[in-house]
C-alpha positions in Angstrom: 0.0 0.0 0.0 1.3 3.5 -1.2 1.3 5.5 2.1 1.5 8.6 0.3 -1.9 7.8 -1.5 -5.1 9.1 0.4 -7.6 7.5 2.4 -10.6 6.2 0.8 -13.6 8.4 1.4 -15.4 5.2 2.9 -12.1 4.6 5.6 -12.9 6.3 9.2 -9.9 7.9 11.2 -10.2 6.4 14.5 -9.8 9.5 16.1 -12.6 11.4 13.9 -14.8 8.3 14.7 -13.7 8.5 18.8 -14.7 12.4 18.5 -18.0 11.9 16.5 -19.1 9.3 19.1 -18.3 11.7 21.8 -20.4 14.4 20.5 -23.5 11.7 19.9 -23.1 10.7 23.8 -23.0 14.4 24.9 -25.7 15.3 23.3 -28.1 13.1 25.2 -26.4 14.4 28.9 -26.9 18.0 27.3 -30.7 17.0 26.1 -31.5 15.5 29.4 -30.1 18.4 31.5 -32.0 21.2 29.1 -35.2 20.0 28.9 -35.1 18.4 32.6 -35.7 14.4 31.1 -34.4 11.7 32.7 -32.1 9.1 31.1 -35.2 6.4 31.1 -37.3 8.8 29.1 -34.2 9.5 26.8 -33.4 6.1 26.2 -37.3 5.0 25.4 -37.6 7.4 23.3 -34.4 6.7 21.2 -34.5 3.2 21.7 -37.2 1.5 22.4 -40.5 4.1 20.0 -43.2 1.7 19.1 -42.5 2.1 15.9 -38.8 0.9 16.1 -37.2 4.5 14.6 -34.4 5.8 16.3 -34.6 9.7 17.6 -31.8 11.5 18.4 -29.1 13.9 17.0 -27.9 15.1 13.5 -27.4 11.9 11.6 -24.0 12.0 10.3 -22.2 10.0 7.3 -21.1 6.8 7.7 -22.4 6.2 11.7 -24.3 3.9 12.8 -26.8 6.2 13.2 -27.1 6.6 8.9 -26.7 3.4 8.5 -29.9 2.6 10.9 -31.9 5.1 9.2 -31.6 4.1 5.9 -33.5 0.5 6.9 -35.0 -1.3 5.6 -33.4 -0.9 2.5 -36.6 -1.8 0.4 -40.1 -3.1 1.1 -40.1 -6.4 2.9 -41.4 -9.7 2.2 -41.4 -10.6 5.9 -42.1 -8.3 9.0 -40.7 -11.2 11.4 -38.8 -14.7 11.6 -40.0 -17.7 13.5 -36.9 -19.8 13.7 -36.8 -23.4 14.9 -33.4 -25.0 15.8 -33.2 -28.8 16.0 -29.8 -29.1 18.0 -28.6 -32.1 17.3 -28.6 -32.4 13.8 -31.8 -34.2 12.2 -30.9 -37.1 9.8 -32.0 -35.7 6.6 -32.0 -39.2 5.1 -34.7 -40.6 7.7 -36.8 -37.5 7.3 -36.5 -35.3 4.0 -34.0 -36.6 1.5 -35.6 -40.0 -0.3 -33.0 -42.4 -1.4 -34.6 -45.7 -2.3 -31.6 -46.8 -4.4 -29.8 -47.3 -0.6 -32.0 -50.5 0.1 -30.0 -52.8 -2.4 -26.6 -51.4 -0.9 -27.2 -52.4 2.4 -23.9 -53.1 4.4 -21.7 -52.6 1.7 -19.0 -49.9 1.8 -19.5 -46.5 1.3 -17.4 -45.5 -2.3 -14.1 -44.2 -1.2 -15.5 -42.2 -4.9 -18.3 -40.4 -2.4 -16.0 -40.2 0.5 -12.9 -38.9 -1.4 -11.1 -36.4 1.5 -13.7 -35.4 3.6 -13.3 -35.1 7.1 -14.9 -37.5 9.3 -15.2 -37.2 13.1 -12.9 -39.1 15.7 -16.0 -41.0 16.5 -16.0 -43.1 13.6 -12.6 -42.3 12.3 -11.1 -45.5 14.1 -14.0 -47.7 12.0 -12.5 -50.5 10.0 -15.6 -49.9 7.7 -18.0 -47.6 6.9 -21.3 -49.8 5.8 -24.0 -48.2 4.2 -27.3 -47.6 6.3 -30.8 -47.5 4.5 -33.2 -45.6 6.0 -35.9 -48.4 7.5 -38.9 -45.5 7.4 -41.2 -45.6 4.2 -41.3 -42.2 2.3 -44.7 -40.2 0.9 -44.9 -38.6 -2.0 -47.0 -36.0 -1.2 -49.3 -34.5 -4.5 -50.3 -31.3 -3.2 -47.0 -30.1 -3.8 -45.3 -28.4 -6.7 -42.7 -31.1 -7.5 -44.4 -34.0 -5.5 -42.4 -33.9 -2.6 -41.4 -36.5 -0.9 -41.4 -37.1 3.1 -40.7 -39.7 5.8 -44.0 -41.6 7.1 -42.0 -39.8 10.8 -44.1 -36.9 9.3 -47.2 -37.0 8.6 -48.7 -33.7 9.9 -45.7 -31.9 8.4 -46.7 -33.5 4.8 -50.0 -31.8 5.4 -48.4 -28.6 4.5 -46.5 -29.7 2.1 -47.8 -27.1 -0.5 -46.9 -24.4 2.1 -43.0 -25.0 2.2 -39.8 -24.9 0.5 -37.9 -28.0 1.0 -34.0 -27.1 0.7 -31.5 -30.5 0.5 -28.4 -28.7 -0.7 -27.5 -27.0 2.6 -24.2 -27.2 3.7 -21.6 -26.0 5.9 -17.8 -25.8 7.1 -18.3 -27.1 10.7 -18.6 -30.8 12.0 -19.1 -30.5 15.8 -22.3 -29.2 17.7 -20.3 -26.0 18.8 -18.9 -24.5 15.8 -22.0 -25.8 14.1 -24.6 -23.9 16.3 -22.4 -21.0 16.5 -22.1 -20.6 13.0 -25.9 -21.3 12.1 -27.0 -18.6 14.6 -23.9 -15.9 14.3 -22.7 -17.0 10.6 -18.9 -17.9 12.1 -17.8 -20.6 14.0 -16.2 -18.3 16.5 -18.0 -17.3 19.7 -18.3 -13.6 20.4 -20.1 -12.3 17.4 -23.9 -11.2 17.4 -26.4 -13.7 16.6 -29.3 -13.8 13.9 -32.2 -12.6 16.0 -29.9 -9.6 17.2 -28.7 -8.2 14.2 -32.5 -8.5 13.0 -33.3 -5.9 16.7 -30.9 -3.7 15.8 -31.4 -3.2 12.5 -34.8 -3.2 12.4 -36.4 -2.4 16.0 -39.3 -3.2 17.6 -42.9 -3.9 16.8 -44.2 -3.6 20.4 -43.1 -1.2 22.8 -44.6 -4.3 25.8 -42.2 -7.2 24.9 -38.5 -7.7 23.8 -37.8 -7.9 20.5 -36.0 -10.8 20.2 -37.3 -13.4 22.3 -36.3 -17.6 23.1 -37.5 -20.7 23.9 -36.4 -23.8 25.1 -38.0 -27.4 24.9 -36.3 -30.5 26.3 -35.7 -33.0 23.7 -36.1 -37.1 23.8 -32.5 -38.4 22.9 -29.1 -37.1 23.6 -28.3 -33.6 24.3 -25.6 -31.4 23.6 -25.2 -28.1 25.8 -27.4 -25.2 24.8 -25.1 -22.0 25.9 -26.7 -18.6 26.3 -24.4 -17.4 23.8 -26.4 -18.3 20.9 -28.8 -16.0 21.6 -26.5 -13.1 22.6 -26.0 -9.9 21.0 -22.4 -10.0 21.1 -20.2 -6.2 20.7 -24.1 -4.9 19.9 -25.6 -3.3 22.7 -27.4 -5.6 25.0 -30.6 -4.9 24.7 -30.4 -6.5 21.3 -29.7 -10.1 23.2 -32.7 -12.6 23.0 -34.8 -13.1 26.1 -35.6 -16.4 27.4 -38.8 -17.1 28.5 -38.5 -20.6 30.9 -41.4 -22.8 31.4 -43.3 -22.6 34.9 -44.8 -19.8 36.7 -42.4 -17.8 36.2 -41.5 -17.4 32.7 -38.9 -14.9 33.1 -36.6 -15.0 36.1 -37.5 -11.9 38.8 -39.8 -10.5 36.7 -42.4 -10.3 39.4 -42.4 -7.9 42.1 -41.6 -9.1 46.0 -44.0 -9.9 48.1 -44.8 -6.1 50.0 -44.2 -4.4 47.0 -46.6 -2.8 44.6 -46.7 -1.7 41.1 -46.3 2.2 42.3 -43.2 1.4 44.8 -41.6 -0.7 41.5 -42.1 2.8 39.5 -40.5 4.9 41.7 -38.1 2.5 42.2 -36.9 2.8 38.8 -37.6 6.2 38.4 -34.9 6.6 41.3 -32.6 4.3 39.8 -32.7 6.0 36.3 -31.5 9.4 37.9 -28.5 7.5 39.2 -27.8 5.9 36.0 -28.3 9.4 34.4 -25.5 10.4 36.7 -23.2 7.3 36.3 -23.9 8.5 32.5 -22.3 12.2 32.3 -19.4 10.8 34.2 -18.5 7.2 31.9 -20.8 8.3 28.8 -20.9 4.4 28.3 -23.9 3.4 25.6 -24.9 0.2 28.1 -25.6 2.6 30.6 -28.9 3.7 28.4 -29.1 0.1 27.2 -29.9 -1.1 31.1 -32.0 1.7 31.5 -34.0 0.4 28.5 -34.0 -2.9 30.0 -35.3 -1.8 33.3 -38.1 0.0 31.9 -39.0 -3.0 29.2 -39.2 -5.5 32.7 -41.2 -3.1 33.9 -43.8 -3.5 31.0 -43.4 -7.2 30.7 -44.9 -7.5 34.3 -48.3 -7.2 32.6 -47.8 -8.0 28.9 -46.1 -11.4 29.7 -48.7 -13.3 31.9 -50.8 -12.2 28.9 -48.8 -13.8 26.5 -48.6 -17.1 28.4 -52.6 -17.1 29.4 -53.8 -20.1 27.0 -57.1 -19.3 28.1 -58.4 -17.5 25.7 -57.8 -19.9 22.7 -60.2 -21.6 21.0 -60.4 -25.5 22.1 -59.7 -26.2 18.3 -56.7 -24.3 17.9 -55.2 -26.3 21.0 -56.3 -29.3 19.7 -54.6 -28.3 16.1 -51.1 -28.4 18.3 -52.0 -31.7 19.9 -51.9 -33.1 23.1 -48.9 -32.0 24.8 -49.8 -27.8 24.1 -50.7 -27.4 28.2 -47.2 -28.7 28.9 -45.2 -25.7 29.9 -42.0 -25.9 27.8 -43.5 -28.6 25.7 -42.4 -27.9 21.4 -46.2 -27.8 20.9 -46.9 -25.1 24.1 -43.8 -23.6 22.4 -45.1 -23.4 19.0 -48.2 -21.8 20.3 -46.5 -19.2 22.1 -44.5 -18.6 19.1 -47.9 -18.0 17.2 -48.9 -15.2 19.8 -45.8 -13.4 20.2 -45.7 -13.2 16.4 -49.2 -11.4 16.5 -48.0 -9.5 19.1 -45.6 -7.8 16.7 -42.1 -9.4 18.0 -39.4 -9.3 15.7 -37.4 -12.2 16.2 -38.6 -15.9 17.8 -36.0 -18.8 18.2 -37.1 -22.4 19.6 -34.9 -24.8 20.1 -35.2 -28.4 20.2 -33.3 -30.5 22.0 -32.3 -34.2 21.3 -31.3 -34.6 17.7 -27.7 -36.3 18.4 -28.5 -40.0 17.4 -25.0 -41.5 16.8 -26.6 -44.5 18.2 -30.2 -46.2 18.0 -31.5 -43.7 16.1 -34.8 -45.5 14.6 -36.2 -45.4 18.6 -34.6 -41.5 19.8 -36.0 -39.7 16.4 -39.2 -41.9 16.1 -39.7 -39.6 20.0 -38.3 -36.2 18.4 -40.6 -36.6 15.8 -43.7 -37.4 17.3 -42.7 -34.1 19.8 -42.3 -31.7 17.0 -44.3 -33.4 13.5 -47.7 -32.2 14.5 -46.8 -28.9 15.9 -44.6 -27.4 13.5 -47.0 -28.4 11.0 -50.1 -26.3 13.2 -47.7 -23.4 13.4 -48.0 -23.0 10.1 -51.2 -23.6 9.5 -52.3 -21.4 12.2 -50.2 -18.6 11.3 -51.8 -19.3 7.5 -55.2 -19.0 9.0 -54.9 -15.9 10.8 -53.3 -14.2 7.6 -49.6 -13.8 9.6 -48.2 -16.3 7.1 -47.6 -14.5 4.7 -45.1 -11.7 6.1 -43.8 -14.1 9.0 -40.7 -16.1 8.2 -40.6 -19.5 9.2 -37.6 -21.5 9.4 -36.5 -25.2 10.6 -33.2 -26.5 10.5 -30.5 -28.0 12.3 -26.6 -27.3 12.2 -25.8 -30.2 10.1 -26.9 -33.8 8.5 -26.6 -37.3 9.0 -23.7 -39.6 7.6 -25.3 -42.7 5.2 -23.0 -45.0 7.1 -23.6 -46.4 10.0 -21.7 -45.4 13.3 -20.8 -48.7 15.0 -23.1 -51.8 14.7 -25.3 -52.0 11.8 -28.8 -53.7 11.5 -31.7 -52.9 9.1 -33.9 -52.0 12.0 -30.9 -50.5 14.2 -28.0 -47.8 13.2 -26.7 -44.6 14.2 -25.1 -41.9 12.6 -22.4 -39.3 12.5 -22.2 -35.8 12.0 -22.1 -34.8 8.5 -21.5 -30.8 6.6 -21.8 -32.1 3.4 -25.3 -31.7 3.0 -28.3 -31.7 4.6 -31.8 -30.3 4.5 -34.0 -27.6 5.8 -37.5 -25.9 5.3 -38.9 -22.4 5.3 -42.0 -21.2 4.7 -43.9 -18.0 4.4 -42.8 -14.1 4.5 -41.8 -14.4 0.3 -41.0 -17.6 -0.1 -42.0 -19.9 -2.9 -43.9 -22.6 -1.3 -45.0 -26.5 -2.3 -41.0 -26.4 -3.9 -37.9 -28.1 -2.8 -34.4 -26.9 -3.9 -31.1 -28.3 -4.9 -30.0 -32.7 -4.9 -27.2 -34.3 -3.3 -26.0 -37.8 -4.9 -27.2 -41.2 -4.4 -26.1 -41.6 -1.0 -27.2 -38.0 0.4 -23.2 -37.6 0.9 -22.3 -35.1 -1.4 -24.4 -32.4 -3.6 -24.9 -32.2 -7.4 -27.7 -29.0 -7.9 -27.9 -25.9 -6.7 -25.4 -26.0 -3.1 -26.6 -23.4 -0.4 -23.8 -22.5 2.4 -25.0 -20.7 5.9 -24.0 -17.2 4.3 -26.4 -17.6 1.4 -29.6 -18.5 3.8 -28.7 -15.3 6.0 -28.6 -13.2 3.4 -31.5 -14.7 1.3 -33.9 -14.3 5.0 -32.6 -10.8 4.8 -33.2 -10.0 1.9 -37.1 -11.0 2.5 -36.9 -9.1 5.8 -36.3 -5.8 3.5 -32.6 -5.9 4.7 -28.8 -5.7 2.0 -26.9 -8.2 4.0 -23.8 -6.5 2.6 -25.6 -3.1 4.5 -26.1 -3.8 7.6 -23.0 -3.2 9.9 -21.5 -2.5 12.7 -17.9 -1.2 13.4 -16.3 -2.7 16.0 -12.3 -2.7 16.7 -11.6 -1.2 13.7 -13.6 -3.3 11.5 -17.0 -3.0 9.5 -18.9 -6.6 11.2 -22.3 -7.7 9.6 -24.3 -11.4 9.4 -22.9 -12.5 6.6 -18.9 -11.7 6.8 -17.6 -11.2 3.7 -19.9 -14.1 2.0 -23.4 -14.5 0.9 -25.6 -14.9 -2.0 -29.5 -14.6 -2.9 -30.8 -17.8 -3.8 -33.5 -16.3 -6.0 -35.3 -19.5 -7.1 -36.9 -19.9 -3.8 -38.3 -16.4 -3.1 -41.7 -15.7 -4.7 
């Protein structure tokens, strides 16, 4: 680099940047000392508007400020993203991707033409043989879809909406462990630390309601083995914190400390933070740290959730049919189908982001009796998500999503019996579903070989989903950033493509 060339007009001087920043902070100590405001008010306002657009000073080139305002980039597709994680990695060869040819190979060894130099885990690494493992499940063809697609009998309900969903069987990905694999699904890297999916989607496009957060998670307990769910892949990473996702728990109390003491009433808890917010107004002027306002935000959006939440979790006032659409287990707090309900009314309640995970996926062993359970927990569910969000007319500008962080290997991990098997982990391809909020529906996308190993049509990586869901979420995946360290950060690194053939 010629050092005696100039700086590119997009480059920011660290110190201009520092000095800029400085000004921004200022302003709100200034504003809130002038017109006598207190931080809380200042940061609601800013922040947390029910129409999700920021207030505040002058916008100036190149902040984050401009590059917030100019959002969404064009008209949407989708106002929101229902998101359902199966962690564990779902065999796609049991579930999505039909390969009848397998039957008359059973027990012989995989090609060393398919494997070629893929990486393989330690688990089956030490194998003297890699024997191929039919899937024992019969496969549908299911007619009221574009292309006649094709599901296992594990899913009946889900075939019911057949017509309603994109079937993708090209997805792959770099990582072959849980960790890396989760992290890079919800963050797009394999490294920990950077902000997640449903954050970027808060701070880029705000909220819908001013009553609950607007990113929120849910956890239901899965029926096999279970890696570890950290908090991290739901955290906002160098964004402010307020962007984080917030977990609402089964029980009584679905967020921790939300309720109030016993003794203390709804006027104590204002003044309370009323009080509070002076002294964060003060801690402010003196550190003019950003999470100072973000806490603030978060005090006052508790506050709020002490009425909106038991709301939200009320059941009560559904219709007996629409619980019975979810099945049986939809009174079970924490239960996928309770869950999928929930996700239903917090998406008509305007929230912006909603994540589910699914525990239990991880079938190196027995899998024929541990996903026979995951399916039976999550087949009839998803499937009334769907249609219930169809019904009500959300469908069409809500985003659903359902994938895991990998596929399943075609050989069998360890012993090897045509009503017994387990599989590996497997990057190489896999499959996934969306529906809704611009999609093309009743289509599935992209073919892998004869053994579901490797692809042959149409590959989709992580980068290219991300940027395709924000494209349909009015967002330029290459436009939404954040500088931190130096650095302009977004979703999609430096990688992503639209898959155009699936959008509508």
């Amino acid at each position: 680099m010629d050092p005696s060339r100039p700086i590119k007009e997009h480059c920011h001087d660290p110190l201009e940047e520092y000095l800029r920043n400085m000004t921004r902070r200022r302003f709100f100590g200034t504003m809130a000392n002038t017109m006598g405001a207190g931080l809380g008010s200042l940061a609601l306002g800013s922040m947390l508007n029910a129409d999700g657009v920021a207030t505040g000073p002058t916008i100036q080139a190149g902040s984050p400020e401009e590059i917030l305002a100019n959002l969404p980039h064009y008209a949407p597709r989708a106002k929101r993203v229902i998101y359902m994680h199966m962690e564990g990695a779902p065999s796609q060869l049991d579930l999505y991707d039909y390969k009848p040819g397998l039957h008359d190979r059973f027990d012989e060894d995989l090609p060393d033409s398919i494997r070629g130099s893929q990486r393989i885990t330690t688990m089956t690494s030490g194998q003297d043989r890699f024997p191929v493992a039919p899937s024992m499940f019969k496969f549908r063809r299911h007619e009221n879809n574009e292309d006649g697609l094709m599901l296992s009998e594990l899913l009946p309900h889900t075939g019911s909406i057949a017509k309603d969903i994109c079937v993708i069987r090209s997805m792959h990905t770099s990582a072959i462990n849980h960790e890396p694999g989760i992290t890079f699904f919800q963050t797009g890297t394999e490294q920990p630390g950077r902000p997640c999916f449903g954050s970027w989607a808060s701070y880029g496009l705000g909220s819908m309601n001013r009553d609950l957060p607007t990113f929120v998670v849910m956890i239901t307990q899965g029926k096999g083995n279970m890696q570890a769910l950290a908090a991290r892949f739901w955290g906002s990473g160098f964004l402010s914190s307020e962007h984080q996702g917030c977990k609402l728990r089964a029980g009584a109390d679905s967020v921790l400390y939300l309720r109030d003491p016993d003794g203390v009433s709804r006027e104590d808890r204002r003044r309370m933070l009323d009080l509070v917010a002076r002294l964060n107004e003060e801690e402010f002027r003196h550190s003019l740290d950003p999470e100072v306002t973000a806490r603030v935000a978060q005090y006052e959006m508790a506050y709020r959730m002490q009425m909106s939440v038991p709301e939200l979790t009320d059941f009560s006032t559904e219709r007996p049919e629409t619980l019975e659409l979810y099945g049986p287990d939809v009174t079970t707090p924490g239960s996928f189908a309770a869950n999928c309900l929930l996700a239903r009314r917090l998406a008509e309640r305007g929230v912006r982001f909603v994540q589910l995970f699914m525990r239990g996926w991880d079938q190196h062993g027995n899998l024929p009796t541990e996903i026979r359970a995951q399916c039976k927990a999550v087949d009839q569910p998803q499937a009334a998500l769907v249609k219930d969000l169809k019904q009500r007319g959300l469908l069409e500008d809500t985003l659903v999503l359902w994938a895991g962080e990998f596929g399943r290997t075609v050989y069998s991990q360890g012993a090897l019996a045509r009503t017994n098997y387990g599989r590996d982990h497997h990057p190489r391809c896999f499959s996934i579903w969306l529906a809704g909020g611009g999609i093309k529906p009743g289509i599935s996308y992209g073919r892998t070989d004869d053994y579901s190993y490797n692809i042959v049509e149409n590959p989709v990586e992580v980068h290219d989903l991300h940027a395709t869901m924000l494209h349909l979420l009015g967002v330029d995946h290459r436009r939404l950033t954040f500088r931190q360290q130096g650095r302009d950060y977004r979703l999609t690194d430096v990688h992503g493509r639209l898959v155009d053939p699936i959008i509508a």
